[in-house]
SEVOPA-96888 format. One record per residue (C-alpha): residue number from 0; x, y, z. Coordinates in nm, 2 decimals, m for minus. Each point is the difference from the previous one (the first is absolute). Example, Ala and Ser with C-alpha at 12.3 -4.5 7.8 and 13.67 -1.06 7.14 Angstrom:
PT   lumdo        x        y        z
PT       0     1.23    m0.45     0.78
PT       1     0.14     0.34    m0.07
***
This chain:
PT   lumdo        x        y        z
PT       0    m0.46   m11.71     0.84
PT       1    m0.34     0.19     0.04
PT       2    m0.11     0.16     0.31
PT       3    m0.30    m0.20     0.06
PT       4     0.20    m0.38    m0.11
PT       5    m0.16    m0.30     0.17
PT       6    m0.32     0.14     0.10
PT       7    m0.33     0.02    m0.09
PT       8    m0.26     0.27    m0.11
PT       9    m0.36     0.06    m0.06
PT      10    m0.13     0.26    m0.20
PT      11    m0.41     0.03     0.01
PT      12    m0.20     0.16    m0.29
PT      13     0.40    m0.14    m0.20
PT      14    m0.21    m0.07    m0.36
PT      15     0.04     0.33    m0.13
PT      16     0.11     0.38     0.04
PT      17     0.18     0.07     0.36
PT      18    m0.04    m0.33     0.13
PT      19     0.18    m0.16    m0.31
PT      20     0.25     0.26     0.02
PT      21     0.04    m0.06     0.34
PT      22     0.06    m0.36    m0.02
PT      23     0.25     0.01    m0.33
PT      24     0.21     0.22     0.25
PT      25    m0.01    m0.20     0.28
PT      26     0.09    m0.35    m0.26
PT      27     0.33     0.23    m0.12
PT      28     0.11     0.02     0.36
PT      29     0.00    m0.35     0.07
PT      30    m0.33    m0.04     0.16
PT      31    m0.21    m0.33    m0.08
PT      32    m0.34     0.21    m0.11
PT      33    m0.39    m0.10     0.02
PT      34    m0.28     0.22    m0.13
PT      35    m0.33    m0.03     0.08
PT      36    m0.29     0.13    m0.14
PT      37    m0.37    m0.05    m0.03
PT      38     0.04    m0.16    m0.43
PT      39     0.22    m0.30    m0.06
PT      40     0.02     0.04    m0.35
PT      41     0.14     0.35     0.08
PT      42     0.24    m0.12     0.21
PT      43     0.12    m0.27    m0.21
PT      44     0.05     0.21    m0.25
PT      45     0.22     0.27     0.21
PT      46     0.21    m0.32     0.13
PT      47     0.06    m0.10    m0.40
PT      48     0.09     0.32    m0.08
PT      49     0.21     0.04     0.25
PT      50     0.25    m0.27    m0.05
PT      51     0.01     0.04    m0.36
PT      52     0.08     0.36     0.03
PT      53     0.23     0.01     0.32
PT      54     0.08    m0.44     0.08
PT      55    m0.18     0.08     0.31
PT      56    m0.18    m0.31     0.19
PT      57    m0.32     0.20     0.08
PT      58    m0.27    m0.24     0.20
PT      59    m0.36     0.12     0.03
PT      60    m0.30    m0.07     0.19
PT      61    m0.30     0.10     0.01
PT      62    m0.18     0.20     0.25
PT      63    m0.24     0.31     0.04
PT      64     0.16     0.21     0.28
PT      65    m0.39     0.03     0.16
PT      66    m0.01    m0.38     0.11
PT      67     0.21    m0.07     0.31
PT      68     0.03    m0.31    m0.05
PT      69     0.16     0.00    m0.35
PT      70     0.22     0.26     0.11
PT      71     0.13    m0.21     0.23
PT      72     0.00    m0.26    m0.22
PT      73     0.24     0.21    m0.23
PT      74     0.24     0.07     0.26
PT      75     0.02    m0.35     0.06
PT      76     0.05    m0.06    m0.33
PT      77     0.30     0.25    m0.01
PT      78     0.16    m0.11     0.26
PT      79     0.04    m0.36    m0.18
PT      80     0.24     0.15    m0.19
PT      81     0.26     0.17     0.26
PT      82    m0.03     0.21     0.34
PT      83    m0.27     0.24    m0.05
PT      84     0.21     0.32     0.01
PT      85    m0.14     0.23    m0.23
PT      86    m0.42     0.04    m0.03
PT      87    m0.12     0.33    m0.23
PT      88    m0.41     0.06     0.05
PT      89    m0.02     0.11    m0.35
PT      90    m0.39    m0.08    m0.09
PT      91    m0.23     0.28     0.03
PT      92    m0.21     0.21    m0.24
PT      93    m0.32     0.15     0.00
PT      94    m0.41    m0.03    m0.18
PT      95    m0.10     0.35     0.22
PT      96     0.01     0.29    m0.15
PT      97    m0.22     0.33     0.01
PT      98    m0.08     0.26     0.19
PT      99    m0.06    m0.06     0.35
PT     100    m0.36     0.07    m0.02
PT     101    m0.08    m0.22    m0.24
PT     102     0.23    m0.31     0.10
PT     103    m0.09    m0.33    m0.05
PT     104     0.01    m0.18     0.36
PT     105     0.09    m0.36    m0.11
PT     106     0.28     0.14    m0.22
PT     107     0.12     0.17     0.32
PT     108     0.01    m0.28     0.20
PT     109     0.15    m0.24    m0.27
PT     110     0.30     0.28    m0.07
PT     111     0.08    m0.01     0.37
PT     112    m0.02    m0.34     0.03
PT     113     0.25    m0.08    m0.24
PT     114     0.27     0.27     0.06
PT     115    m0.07     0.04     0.40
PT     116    m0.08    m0.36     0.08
PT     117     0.14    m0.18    m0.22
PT     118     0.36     0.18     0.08
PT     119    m0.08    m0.05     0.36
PT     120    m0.04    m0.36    m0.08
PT     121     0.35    m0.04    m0.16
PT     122     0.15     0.18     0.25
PT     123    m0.17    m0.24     0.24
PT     124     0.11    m0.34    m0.16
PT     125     0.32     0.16    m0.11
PT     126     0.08     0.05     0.36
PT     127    m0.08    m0.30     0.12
PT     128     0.20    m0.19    m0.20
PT     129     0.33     0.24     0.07
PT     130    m0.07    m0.01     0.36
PT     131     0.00    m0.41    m0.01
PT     132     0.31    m0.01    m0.18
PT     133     0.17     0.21     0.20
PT     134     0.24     0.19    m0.27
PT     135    m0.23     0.31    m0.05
PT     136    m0.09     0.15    m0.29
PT     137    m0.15     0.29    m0.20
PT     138    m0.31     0.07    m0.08
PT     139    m0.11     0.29    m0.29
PT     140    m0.32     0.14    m0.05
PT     141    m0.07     0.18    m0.35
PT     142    m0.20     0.32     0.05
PT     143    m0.10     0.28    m0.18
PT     144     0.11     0.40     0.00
PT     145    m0.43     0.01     0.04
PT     146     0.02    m0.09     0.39
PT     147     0.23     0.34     0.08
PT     148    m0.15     0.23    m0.30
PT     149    m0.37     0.00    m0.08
PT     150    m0.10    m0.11    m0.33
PT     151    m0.36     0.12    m0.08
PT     152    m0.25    m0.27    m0.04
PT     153     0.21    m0.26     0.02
PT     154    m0.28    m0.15     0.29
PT     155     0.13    m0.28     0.21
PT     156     0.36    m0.04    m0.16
PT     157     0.23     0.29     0.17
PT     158    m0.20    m0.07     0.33
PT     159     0.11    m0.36    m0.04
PT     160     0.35     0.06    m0.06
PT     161     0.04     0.23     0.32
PT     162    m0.14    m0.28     0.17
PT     163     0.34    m0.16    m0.15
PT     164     0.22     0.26     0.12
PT     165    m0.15    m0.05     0.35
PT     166     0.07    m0.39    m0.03
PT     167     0.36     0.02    m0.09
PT     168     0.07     0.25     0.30
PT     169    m0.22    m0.24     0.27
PT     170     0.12    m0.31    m0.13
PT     171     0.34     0.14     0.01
PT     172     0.01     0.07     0.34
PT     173    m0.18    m0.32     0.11
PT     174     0.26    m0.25    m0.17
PT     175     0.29     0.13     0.00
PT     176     0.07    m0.15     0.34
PT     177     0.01    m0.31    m0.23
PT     178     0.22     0.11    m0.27
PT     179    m0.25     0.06    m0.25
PT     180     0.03     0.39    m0.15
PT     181    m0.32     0.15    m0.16
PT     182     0.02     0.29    m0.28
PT     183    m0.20     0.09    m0.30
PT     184     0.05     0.19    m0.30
PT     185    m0.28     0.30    m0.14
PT     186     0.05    m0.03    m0.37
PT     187    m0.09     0.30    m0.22
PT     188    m0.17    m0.05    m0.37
PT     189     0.20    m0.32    m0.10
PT     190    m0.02    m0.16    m0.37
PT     191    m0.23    m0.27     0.06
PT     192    m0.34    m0.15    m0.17
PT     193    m0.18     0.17     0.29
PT     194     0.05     0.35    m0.17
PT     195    m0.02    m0.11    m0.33
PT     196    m0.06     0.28    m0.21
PT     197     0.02     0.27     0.29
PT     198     0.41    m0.08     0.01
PT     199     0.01     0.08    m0.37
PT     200    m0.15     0.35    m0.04
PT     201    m0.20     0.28     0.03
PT     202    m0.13     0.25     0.29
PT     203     0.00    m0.28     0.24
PT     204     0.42    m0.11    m0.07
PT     205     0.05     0.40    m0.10
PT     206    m0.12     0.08     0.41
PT     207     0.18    m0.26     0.15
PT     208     0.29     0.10    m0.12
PT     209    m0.03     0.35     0.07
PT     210     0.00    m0.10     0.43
PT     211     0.31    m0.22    m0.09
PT     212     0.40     0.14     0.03
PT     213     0.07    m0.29    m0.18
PT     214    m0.23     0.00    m0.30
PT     215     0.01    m0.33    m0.13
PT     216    m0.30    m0.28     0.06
PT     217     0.17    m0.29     0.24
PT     218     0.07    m0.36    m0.11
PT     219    m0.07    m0.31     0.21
PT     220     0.37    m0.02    m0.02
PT     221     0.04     0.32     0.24
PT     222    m0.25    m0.10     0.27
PT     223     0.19    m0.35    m0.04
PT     224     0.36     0.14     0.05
PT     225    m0.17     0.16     0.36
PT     226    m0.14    m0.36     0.05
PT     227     0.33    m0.18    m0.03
PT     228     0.16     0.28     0.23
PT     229    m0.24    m0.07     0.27
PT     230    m0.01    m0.36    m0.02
PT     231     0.43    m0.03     0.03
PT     232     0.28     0.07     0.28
PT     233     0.05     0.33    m0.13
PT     234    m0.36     0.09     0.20
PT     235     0.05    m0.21     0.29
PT     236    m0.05     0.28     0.24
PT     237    m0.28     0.17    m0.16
PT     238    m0.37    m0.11     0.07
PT     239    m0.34     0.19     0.03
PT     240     0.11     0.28    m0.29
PT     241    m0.25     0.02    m0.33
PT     242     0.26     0.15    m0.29
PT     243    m0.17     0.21    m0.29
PT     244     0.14    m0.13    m0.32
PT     245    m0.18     0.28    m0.20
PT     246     0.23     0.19    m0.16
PT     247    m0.09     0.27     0.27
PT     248    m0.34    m0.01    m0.09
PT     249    m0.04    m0.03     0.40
PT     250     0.11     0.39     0.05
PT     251    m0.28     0.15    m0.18
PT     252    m0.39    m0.05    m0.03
PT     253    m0.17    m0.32    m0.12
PT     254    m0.12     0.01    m0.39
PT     255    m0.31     0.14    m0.15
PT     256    m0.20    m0.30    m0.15
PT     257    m0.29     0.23    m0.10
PT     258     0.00    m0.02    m0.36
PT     259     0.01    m0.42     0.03
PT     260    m0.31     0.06     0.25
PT     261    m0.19     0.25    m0.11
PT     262    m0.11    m0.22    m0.33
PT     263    m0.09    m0.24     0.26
PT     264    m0.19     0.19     0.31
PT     265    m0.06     0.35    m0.12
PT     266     0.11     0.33     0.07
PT     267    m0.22     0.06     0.30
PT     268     0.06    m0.33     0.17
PT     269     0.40     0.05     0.00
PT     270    m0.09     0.32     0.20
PT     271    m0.18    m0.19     0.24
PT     272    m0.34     0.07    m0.14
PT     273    m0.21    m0.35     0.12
PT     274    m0.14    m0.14    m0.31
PT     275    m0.36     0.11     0.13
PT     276     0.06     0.34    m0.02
PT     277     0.19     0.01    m0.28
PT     278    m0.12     0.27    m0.24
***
């Protein structure tokens, strides 16, 4: 018998990386999974794979996290399938980088649209649908080690994720008067196609793990193991924490990026130099 047998989950952003890892997790412990995402084919693709690789029954819709009405069109959707117990706000990324002098605004806004608002939303719809059906629930937000330790020129993303960490602690203490327990998880540097190339080696790899006790780059399967914790009755007194699954990454300083962005901005404008008076 799994932990999470007869219910239902939803993980957003579930066609790849975290989310994907999230979801396989959730499947083993007995959950009925959805993913949602923003590309069918992707989706589709991640569901295939997954029950010729594991048997599991993955269903998909999709959704970009941004819209609030097909977010709560994929809760909906999830909750076709069981009791909505289980919801992991897994979609996020980022198109701003730079230094903060020279940012791009739209890029700004779009990066905190998608990790701020569009976890608020699936929080939101998420709740909702708990509070209706009246068993509870948990919901699990993915963050980043960048909302607790500055990463340099990283624009609008860390700033967007400690927006996150501020979600899961007000939501948290809003809902659980109905049942519903909010926590999220601050992944270090984690295998996936968003570090592509960074994960593999060179200064960049060589300095992360240099702030990490435990010097080995994460797997989606390590943020997933948290996940899977957090969403079952081993948890069911714990709401409004953010666990660092980072390898201790967390205890030390944020990692030096310059020699990816210095080829890209310059020496002077890492420094803080405005691009008008560079020299």
């Amino acid at each position: 018998m799994g932990t999470l047998d007869g219910t239902a989950a939803l993980v957003t952003g579930g066609g790849s990386g975290i989310g994907l890892g999230c979801a396989l997790r959730l499947a083993a412990a007995g959950a009925a999974v959805t993913i949602c995402g923003r590309t069918e084919e992707r989706l589709r693709d991640a569901a295939e794979r997954a029950r010729e690789d594991t048997g599991h029954d993955i269903g998909h819709v999709v959704a970009d996290v941004t819209d609030d009405a097909q977010v709560a069109e994929a809760v909906r959707a999830a909750g076709e399938r069981g009791p909505l117990r289980t919801v992991v706000a897994s979609a996020g990324g980022s198109t701003s980088i730079g230094p903060i002098g020279d940012l791009d605004l739209e890029q700004w806004r779009a990066t905190l649209e998608l990790n701020a608002t569009g976890t608020m939303l699936t929080i939101r719809h998420a709740a909702r649908a708990m509070a209706r059906d009246g068993g509870g629930g948990s919901i699990i937000a993915i963050s980043s080690i960048a909302s607790s330790n500055t990463h340099r020129w990283f624009g609008a993303y860390g700033v967007s994720k400690a927006a996150v960490d501020h979600l899961v602690r007000l939501a948290a203490d809003e809902l659980g008067g109905v049942g519903v327990r909010v926590n999220g998880v601050r992944p270090g540097i984690v295998r996936t196609e968003l570090v592509a190339g960074i994960a593999d080696t060179g200064p960049v790899l060589e300095d992360y793990l240099s702030c990490m006790p435990l010097a080995r780059v994460g797997e989606p399967a390590d943020i997933a193991g948290a996940v899977a914790f957090l969403a079952g009755p081993e948890a069911s007194w714990i709401t409004g924490q953010v666990l660092n699954v980072d390898g201790g990454h967390h205890l030390r300083r944020g990692p030096d990026y310059s020699s990816f962005f210095e080829p890209m901005f310059g020496a002077d404008a890492l420094r803080g130099v405005p691009p008008e008076d560079a020299r």
